[in-house]
N, C-alpha and C positions, 0 to 999 in steps of 0.2 A: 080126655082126662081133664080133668076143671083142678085150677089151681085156686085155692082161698088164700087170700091174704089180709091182713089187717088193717085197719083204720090207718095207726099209724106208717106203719110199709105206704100206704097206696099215698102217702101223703107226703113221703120222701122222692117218691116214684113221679110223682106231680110236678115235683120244684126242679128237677132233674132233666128232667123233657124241655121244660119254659127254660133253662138254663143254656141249654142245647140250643133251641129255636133261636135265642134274642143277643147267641152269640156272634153269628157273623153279622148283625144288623148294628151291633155297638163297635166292630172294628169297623165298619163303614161310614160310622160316624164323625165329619169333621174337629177339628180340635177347635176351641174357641179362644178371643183373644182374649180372654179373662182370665185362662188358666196362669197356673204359676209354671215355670219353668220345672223339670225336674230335677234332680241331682245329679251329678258327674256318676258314670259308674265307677273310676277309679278314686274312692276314697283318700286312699295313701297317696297319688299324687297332687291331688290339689292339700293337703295336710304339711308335705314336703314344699311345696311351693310358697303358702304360707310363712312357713318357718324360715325356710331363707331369703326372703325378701326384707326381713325385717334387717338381719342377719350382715347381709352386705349393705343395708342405707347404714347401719351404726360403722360397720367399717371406712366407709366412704367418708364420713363426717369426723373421724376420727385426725385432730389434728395429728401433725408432725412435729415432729422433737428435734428436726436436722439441725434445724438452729441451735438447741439447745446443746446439740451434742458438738457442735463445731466453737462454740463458746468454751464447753467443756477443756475442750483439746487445745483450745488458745490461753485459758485460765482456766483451772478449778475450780468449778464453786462458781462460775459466772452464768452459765448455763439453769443450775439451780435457784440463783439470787431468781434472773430472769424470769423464770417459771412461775416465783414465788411463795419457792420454798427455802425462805431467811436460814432456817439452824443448820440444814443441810448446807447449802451453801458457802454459808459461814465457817462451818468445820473444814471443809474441802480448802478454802482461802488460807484458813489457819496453818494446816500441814502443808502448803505449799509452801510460807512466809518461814516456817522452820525450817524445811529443807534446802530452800535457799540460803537463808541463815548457814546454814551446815555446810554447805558447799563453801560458801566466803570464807566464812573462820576455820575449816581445817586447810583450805588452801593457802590462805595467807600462816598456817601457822607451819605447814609444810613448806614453805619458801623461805621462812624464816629458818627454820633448824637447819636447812639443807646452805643457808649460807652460813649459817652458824657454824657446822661441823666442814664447812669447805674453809673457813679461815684455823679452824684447830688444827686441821691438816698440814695446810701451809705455815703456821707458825712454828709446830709443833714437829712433823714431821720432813720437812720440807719439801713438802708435796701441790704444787698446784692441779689441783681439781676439776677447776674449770675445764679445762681440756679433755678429759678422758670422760668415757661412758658408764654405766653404773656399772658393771663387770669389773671394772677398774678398781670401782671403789669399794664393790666388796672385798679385792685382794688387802687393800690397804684396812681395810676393819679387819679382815682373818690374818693378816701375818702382820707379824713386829718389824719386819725390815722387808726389801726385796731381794736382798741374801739372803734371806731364809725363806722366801717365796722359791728364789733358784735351785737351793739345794733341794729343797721337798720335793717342787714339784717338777723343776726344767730338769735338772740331771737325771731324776729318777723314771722321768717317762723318756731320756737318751737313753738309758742305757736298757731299758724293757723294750726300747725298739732297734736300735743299732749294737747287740751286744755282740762283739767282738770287730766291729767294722769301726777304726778309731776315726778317720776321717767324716764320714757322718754323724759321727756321735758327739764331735766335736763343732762341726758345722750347726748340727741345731740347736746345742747350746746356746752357740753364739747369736742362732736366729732368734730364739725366744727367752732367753734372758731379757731378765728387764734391769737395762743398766743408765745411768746418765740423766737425762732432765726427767725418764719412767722409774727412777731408782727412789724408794724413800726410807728414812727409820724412825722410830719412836723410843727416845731417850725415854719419855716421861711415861711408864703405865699408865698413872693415874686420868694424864690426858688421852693417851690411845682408851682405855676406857671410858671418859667421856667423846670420843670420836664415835664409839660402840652407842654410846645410849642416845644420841643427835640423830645418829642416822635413825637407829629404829622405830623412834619417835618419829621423825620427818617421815617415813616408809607407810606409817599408823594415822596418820591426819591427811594424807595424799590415798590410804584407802579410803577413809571416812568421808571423804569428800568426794571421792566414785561411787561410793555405796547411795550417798542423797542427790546425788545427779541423775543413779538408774531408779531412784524412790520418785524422780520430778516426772519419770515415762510411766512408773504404773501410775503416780497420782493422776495422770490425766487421763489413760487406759481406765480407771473405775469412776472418773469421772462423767466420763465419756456412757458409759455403760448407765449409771444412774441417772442420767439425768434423760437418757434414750428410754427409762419405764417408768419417768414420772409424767403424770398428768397437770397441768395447770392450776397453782393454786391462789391465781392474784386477791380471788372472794374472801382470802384469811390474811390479808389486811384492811379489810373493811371494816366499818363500826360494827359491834357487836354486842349483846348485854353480858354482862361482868359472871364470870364462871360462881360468883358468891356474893350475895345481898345484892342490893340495889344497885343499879350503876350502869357504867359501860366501858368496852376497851375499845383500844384502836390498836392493832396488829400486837406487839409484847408488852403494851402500854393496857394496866387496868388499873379503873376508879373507880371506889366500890364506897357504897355510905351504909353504913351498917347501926343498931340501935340495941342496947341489953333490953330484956325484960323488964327489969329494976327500971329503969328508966326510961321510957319508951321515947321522950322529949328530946333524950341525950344522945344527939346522934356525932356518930365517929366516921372522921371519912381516912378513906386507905386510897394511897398512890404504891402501886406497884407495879415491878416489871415479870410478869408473866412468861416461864420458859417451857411452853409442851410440849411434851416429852413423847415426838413419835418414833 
C-alpha cells in the first residue's frame, strides 16, 4: 500500500528528523565562556531578597532618639529643642514652667489658710491645732463645742453598744470624751464659719497642687513618647529663601524685599518672625 503525501507534509517530516538527529549532538556541546549566565529559577526568591536588603540598611541607619527621650524625661521639651524641633519643644517647656508655677502657688497658698484657720481656732475657739491630726479638725469645723461632739456622738454610740450594762457605758464615755486641753467651743458663729471657709479653701489649693505635680509625670510620659517619633530636624535652622518675595530666613527669622507693580523701583523690605504651623 503507497501512502501519498504532500509537498508541504514531506517538508514538516523533513525538519522533524534533522531535529531529532542534531539533538543529542547540541547537548554534547560544551558551554562557552561568553555565554551569559542564566536566571535563578526561583523568581520570588531572589525578588524577596531584593526587597529586604534594602529594608534592613534603612533600619540599621536609622538614628536613635534614646537621647532624646532621656532629655524628655529630665525636662520637657529638651529632647525636642535638641532634635530641633523649636515649637514643639517650646510648648512642652511652657506647660512644664505652669505646672510648676501651680504647684508653688497652691502650696504656698495652702500653708497659708491652713495657718490661718489654725490661729481662728485658737483664738476663737480655744483650741490649739497644731497638735491634733486632720480628723480632729474636721470635729472642730462639724461641731460647735466638744459637748456637743460628746452628746451626739460619744453617748449615743455607749449606749447602742452597752445598753443596759451601766459600768461599761460609762467607762467609754469617759474613754472617748473629748474633755480638757481636746475640749473646744465657738462663742462666735460668724468665726466658726470663717474656720469652715479656711479650711476648705486650704483642702482646694493642697488638691490643685497634687493635681499639677501628677500633670509634671504625664508631661514628661508624652514628652518622652514624642520626642521617641521624631526624626531630626537641625536642617530647619539653616538659611533658607523667604516663604514670600525675595529674601531669606534663618530658623523663625524672615527678610523679605518685596516691590508693587506701580512702582517696581520702590522697594519694601519686611523683618519678620515666622511661626509654622506643624
Amino acid at each position: 500500500m503507497t501512502v501519498w503525501l504532500r509537498p508541504r507534509a514531506w517538508r514538516a517530516l523533513f525538519v522533524s528528523t534533522a531535529l531529532l538527529v542534531c539533538a543529542p549532538a547540541a547537548r554534547a556541546l560544551p558551554s562557552s565562556s561568553l555565554a551569559l549566565p542564566l536566571p535563578a529559577a526561583d523568581l520570588s526568591q531572589r525578588l524577596a531578597e531584593e526587597t529586604v536588603a534594602p529594608a534592613s540598611e534603612s533600619e540599621s541607619k536609622k538614628p536613635s532618639n534614646l537621647g532624646e527621650v532621656g532629655r524628655s524625661l529630665v525636662l520637657p521639651g529638651w529632647g525636642a529643642l535638641h532634635a530641633g524641633h523649636r515649637n514643639v519643644g517650646l510648648a512642652f517647656l511652657v506647660v512644664e514652667a505652669s505646672l510648676w508655677t501651680t504647684v508653688a502657688v497652691s502650696s504656698g497658698q495652702g500653708s497659708m489658710r491652713t495657718h490661718s484657720f489654725e490661729q481662728t481656732a485658737q483664738i476663737y475657739a480655744g483650741i490649739d491645732l497644731t497638735q491634733h491630726d486632720e480628723n480632729y479638725r474636721k470635729l472642730v469645723s462639724s461641731y460647735q463645742s466638744s459637748d456637743e461632739y460628746n452628746r451626739l456622738v460619744v453617748y449615743r454610740n455607749a449606749a447602742a453598744l452597752y445598753y443596759g450594762d451601766f459600768a461599761s457605758y460609762t467607762a467609754y464615755i469617759n474613754t472617748h470624751s473629748l474633755t480638757g486641753a481636746n475640749s473646744w467651743n465657738w462663742e462666735d458663729l460668724d468665726q466658726w464659719a470663717h474656720y469652715q471657709d479656711l479650711r476648705r479653701s486650704s483642702e482646694r489649693a493642697y488638691q490643685r497642687a497634687r493635681f499639677a505635680a501628677a500633670g509634671l509625670i504625664v508631661n514628661r510620659i508624652v514628652a518622652a513618647i514624642v520626642s521617641s517619633r521624631m526624626a531630626p530636624a537641625s536642617s530647619k535652622v539653616a538659611a533658607r529663601a523667604a516663604t514670600s518675595g525675595e529674601g531669606f530666613a534663618f530658623g523663625p527669622v524672615e527678610w523679605t524685599i518685596a516691590s508693587s507693580p506701580e512702582h517696581p523701583l520702590d522697594l519694601h523690605h519686611r523683618l519678620a518672625w515666622v511661626i509654622p504651623l506643624e
